[in-house]
C-alpha positions in Angstrom: -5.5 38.5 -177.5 -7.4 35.3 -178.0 -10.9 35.0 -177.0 -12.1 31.5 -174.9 -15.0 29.8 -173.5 -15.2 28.4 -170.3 -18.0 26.1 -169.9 -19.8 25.8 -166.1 -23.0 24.6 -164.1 -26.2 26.8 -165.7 -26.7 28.9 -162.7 -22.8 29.3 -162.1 -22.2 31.6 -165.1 -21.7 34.9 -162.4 -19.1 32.8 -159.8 -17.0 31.7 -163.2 -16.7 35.6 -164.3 -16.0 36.6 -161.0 -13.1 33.7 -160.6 -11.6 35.0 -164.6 -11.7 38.5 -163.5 -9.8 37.8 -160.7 -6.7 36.0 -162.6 -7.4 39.3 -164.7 -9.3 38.3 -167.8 -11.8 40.4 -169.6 -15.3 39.0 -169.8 -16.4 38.7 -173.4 -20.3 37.6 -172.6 -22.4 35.4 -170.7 -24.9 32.7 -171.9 -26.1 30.0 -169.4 -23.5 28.0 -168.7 -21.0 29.6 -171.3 -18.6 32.3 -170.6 -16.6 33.9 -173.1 -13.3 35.7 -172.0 -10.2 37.5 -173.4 -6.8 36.5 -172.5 -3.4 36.3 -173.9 -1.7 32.9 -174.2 -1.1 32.1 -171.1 -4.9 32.1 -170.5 -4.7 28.8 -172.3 -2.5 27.4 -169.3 -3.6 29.7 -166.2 -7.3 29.1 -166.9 -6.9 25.7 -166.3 -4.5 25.4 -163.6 -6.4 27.6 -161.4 -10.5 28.1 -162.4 -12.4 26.0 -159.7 -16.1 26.5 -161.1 -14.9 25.6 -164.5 -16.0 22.7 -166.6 -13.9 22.8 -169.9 -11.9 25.6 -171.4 -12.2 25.9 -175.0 -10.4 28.4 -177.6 -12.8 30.1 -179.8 -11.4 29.3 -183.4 -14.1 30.8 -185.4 -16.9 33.1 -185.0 -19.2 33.6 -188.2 -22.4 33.2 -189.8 -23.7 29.7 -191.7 -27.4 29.6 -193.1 -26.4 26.9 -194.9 -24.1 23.9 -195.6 -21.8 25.2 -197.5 -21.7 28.6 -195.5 -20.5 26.5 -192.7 -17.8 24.0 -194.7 -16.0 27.6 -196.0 -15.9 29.6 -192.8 -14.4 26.0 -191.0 -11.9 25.6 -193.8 -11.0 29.2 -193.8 -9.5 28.4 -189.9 -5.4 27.9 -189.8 -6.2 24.5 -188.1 -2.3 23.5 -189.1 -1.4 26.0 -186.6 -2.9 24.1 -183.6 -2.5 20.4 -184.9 0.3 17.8 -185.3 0.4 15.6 -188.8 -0.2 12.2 -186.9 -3.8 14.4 -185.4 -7.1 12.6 -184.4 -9.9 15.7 -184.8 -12.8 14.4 -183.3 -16.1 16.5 -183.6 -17.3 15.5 -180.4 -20.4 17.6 -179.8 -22.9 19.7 -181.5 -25.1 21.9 -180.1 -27.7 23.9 -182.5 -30.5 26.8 -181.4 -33.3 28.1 -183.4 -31.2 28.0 -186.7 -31.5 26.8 -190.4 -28.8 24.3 -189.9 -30.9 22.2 -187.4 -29.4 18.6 -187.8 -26.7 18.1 -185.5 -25.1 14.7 -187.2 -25.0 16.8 -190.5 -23.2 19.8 -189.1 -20.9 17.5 -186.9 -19.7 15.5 -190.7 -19.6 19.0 -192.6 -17.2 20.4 -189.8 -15.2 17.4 -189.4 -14.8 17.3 -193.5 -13.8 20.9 -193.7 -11.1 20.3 -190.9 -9.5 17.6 -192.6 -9.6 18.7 -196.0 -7.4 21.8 -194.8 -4.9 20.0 -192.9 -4.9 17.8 -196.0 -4.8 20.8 -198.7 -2.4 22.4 -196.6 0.3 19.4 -195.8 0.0 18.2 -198.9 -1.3 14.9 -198.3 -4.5 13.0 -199.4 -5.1 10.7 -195.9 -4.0 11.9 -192.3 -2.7 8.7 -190.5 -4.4 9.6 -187.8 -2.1 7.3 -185.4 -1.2 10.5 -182.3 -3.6 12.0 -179.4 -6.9 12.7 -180.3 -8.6 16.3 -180.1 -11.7 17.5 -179.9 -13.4 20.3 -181.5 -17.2 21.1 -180.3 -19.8 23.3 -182.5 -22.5 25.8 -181.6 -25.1 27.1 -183.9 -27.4 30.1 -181.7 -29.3 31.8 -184.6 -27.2 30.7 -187.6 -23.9 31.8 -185.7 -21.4 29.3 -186.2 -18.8 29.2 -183.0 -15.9 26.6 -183.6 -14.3 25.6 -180.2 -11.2 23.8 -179.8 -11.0 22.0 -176.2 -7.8 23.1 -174.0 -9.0 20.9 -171.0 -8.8 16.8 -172.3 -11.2 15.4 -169.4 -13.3 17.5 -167.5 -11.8 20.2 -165.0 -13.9 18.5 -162.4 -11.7 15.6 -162.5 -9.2 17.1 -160.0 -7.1 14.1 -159.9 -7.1 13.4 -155.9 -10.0 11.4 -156.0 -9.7 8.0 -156.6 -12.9 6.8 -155.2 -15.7 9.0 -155.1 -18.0 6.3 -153.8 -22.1 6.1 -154.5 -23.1 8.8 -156.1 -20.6 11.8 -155.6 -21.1 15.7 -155.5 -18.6 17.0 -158.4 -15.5 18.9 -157.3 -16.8 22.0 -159.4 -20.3 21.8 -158.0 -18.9 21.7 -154.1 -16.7 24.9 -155.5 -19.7 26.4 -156.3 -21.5 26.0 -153.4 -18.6 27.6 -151.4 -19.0 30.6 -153.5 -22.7 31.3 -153.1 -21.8 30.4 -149.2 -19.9 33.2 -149.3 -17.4 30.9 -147.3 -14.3 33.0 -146.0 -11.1 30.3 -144.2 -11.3 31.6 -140.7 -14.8 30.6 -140.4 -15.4 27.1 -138.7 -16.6 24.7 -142.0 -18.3 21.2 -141.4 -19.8 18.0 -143.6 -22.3 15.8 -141.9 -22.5 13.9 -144.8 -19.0 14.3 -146.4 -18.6 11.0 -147.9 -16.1 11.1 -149.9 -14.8 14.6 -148.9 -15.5 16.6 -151.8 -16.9 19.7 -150.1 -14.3 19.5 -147.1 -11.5 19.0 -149.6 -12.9 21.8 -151.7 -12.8 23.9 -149.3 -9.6 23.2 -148.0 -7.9 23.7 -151.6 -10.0 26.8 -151.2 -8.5 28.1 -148.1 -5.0 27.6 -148.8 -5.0 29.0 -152.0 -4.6 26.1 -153.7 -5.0 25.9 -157.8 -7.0 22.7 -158.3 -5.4 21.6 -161.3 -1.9 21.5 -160.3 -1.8 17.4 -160.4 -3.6 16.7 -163.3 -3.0 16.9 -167.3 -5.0 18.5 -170.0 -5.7 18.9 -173.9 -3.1 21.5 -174.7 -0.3 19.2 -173.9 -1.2 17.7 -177.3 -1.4 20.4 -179.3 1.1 22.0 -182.1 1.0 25.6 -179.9 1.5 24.1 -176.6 4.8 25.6 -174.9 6.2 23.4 -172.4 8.4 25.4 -170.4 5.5 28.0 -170.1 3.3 25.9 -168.7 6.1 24.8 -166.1 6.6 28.4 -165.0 2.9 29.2 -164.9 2.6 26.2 -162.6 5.2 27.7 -160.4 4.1 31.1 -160.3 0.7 29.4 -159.1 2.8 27.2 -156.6 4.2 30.2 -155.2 1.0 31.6 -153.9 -0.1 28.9 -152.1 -0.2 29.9 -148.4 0.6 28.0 -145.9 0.3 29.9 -143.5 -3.3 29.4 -142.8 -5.2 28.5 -139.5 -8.8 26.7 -140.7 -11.2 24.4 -138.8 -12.3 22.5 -141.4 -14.2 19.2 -140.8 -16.5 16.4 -142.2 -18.2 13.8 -140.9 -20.0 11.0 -142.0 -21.8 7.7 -140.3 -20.2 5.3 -143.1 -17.0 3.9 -141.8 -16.2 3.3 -145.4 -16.8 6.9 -146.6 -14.8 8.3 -143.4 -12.0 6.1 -144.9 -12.2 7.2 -148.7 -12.4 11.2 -147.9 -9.1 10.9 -145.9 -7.7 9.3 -149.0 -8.7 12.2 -151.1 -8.0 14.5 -148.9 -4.2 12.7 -148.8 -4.0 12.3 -152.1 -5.1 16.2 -152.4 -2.5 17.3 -149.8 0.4 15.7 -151.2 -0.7 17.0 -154.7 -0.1 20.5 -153.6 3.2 19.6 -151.7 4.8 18.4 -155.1 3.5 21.5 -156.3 5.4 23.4 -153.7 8.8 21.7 -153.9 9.2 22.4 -157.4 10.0 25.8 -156.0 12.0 24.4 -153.3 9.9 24.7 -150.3 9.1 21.6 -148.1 6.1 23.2 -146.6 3.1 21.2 -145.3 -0.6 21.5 -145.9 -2.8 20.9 -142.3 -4.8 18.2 -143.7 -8.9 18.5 -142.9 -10.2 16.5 -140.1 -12.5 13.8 -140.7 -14.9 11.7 -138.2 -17.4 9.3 -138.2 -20.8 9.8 -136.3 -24.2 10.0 -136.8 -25.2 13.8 -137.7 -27.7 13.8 -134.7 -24.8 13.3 -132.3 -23.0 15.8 -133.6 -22.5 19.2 -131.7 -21.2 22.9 -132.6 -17.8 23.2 -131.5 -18.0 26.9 -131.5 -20.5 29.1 -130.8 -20.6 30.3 -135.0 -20.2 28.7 -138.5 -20.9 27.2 -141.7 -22.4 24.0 -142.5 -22.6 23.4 -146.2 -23.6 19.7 -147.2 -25.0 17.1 -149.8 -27.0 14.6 -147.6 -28.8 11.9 -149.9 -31.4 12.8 -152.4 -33.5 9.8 -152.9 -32.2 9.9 -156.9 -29.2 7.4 -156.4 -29.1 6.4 -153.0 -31.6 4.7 -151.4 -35.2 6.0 -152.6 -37.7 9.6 -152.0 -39.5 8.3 -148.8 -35.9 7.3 -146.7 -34.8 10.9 -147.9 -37.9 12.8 -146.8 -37.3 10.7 -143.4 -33.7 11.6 -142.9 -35.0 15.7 -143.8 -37.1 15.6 -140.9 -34.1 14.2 -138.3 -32.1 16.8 -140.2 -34.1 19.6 -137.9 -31.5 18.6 -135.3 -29.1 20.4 -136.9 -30.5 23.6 -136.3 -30.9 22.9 -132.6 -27.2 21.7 -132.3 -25.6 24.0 -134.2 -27.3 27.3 -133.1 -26.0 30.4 -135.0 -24.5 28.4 -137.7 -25.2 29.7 -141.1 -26.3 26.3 -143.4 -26.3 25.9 -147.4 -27.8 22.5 -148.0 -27.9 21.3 -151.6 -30.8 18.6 -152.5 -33.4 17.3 -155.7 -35.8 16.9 -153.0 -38.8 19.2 -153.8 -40.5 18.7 -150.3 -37.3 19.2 -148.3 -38.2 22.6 -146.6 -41.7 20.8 -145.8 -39.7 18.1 -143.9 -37.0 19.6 -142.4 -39.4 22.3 -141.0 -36.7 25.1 -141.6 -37.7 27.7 -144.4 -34.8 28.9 -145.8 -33.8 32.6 -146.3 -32.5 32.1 -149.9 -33.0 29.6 -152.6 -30.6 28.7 -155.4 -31.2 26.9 -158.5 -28.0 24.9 -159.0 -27.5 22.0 -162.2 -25.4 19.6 -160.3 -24.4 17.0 -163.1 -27.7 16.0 -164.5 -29.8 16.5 -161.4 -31.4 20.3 -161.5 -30.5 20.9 -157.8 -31.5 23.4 -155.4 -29.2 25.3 -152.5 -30.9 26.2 -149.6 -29.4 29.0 -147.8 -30.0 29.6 -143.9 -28.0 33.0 -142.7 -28.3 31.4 -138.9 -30.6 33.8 -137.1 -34.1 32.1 -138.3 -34.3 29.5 -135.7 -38.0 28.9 -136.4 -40.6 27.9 -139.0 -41.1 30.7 -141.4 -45.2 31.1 -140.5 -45.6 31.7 -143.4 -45.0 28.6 -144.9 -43.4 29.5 -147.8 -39.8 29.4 -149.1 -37.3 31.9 -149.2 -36.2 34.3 -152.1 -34.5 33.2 -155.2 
């Protein structure tokens, strides 16, 4: 068994566990936004194919304890990094991170580790300069109380990066972070799902992948692909094993609207580009099944109406941090109140930076959750659809 590290949102750490428990991984500890896991080798592919709150999975190389230099240089050396390298290897060192230990600068710990890396391959291929001329990998350091953990990234370019979207417009929601607020939505396919602010479809594509049981990184490549263990015709039956269970079977009413013609246009792109993703997928076990692609409209939100008599809107209207400015945010929070009136019995999860947005959309909500959404510390504001009126007490709900 191997034990990885799958990187998420700080706030996330519980929906990640619950999504590796489900492909049948044991959970090996929880940090904010680290979770360590157990998994054989296919965990190296599966992980990545099919986690949807993931950032980055990384294979924990080392575990050990450094209170100084050259602490640190031996247990690094001491890994079999010719195992997991070609001889034409890049290593990059690409981050360290370091908490309340002796070894506190990050530049020096980020040379010492790169030098001990290379000095094995070296010592151990018999050669005095690595030519350095193939794919470059990257190993990332943490230092939590003089524990050293070595991590060697299986992902390439983050898990976010889906691969369907090729425009994400001003400002986009990441796919991971729309993921996430499906989960804490408690979002199940047969109930009714709309955007009013969809823009580039994130959440309404999300959800669709979601639905149909789609693994999100079916279209895309990763790290692994360049590594000495990788095991191409693994990873090709992995991919169909996960191809196999998508369903298509499926009946969801899942919609988004948005009043920008523009941003209409670019989520039905993604949403294309998603769909035909996951057909590919499907016909390299030999079925030409369709996926119902997600409707998308343009309109105003406060012309909108509920098309059925219960639920879920989850959105990401504008925050005021990249589009447009605080003041033309609070004003479109207070129009927002419409919603509630429209779309009576809905249950609503409405992610913002906004501070003042329960003060201005009148509305308090039944549930607060502290999301990071990128760099933006976020919250979710959770309505269950029954509190149609100002909580009198003014104050928020629980987090």
């Amino acid at each position: 068994m191997n034990r990885y590290v799958a990187l998420c949102a700080v706030g996330a750490e519980k929906i990640l566990g619950n999504e590796l428990k489900q492909l049948g991984y044991r959970l090996a500890g929880t940090i904010p936004g680290r979770v360590s896991f157990e998994g054989d080798g296919d965990a190296l592919y599966r992980a990545n194919y099919c986690l949807r709150t993931c950032d980055r999975v990384y294979l924990q190389m080392a575990q050990y304890e450094a209170a100084d230099f050259d602490a640190l240089f031996d247990g690094c050396y001491s890994v079999a990094w010719q195992d997991f390298f070609h001889k034409d290897v890049r290593v990059v060192v690409d981050k360290v991170r370091v908490y309340k230990s002796r070894l506190n600068s990050e530049h020096s710990v980020q040379s010492i580790v790169q030098k001990a890396i290379y000095k094995k391959l070296g010592d151990t291929w018999h050669i005095t300069t690595l030519p350095e001329s193939g794919e470059h990998c990257d190993v990332r350091v943490y230092i939590d109380e003089d524990v050293v953990t070595l991590l060697l990234d299986t992902s390439g370019e983050a898990l976010h990066k889906r691969g369907y979207r090729t425009d994400g417009g001003i400002a986009p929601l990441r796919e991971t972070t729309a993921a996430v607020l499906l989960q804490e939505m408690i979002w199940r396919r047969r109930t009714p799902l709309h955007d009013p602010f969809c823009g580039s479809g994130t959440i309404v594509i999300e959800a669709a992948l979601y639905a149909h049981n789609i693994a999100p990184g079916l279209g895309r490549h990763f790290a692994w692909e360049h590594l000495a263990i990788y095991n191409q015709s693994r990873a090709v039956e992995i991919k169909k094993e996960e191809a196999a269970k998508i369903r298509t079977d499926v009946e969801c009413r899942i919609t988004g609207s948005d009043i920008d013609p523009a941003a209409v246009s670019r989520a039905r792109l993604n949403a294309e580009h998603a769909c035909v993703t996951a057909g590919r997928a499907l016909q390299m076990i030999g079925s030409d099944a369709k996926i119902i692609r997600p409707d998308f409209i343009q309109s105003d939100f406060a012309d909108l109406k509920a098309p059925y008599d219960e639920g879920m809107i989850i959105t990401n209207p504008p925050y005021g941090e990249r589009l447009g400015d605080a003041s033309q945010a609070e004003e479109l929070y207070r129009g927002m109140a419409s919603l509630f009136v429209d779309f009576p019995g809905w249950q609503m999860g409405i992610i913002t930076s906004q501070k003042k947005f329960q003060e201005c959309v009148g509305k308090y909500a039944d549930m607060l959750k502290s999301i990071k959404a990128g760099n933006l510390d976020t919250i979710l504001y959770l309505y269950n659809g029954r509190n149609s009126s100002k909580n009198q007490s003014g104050k928020g709900g629980r987090k």
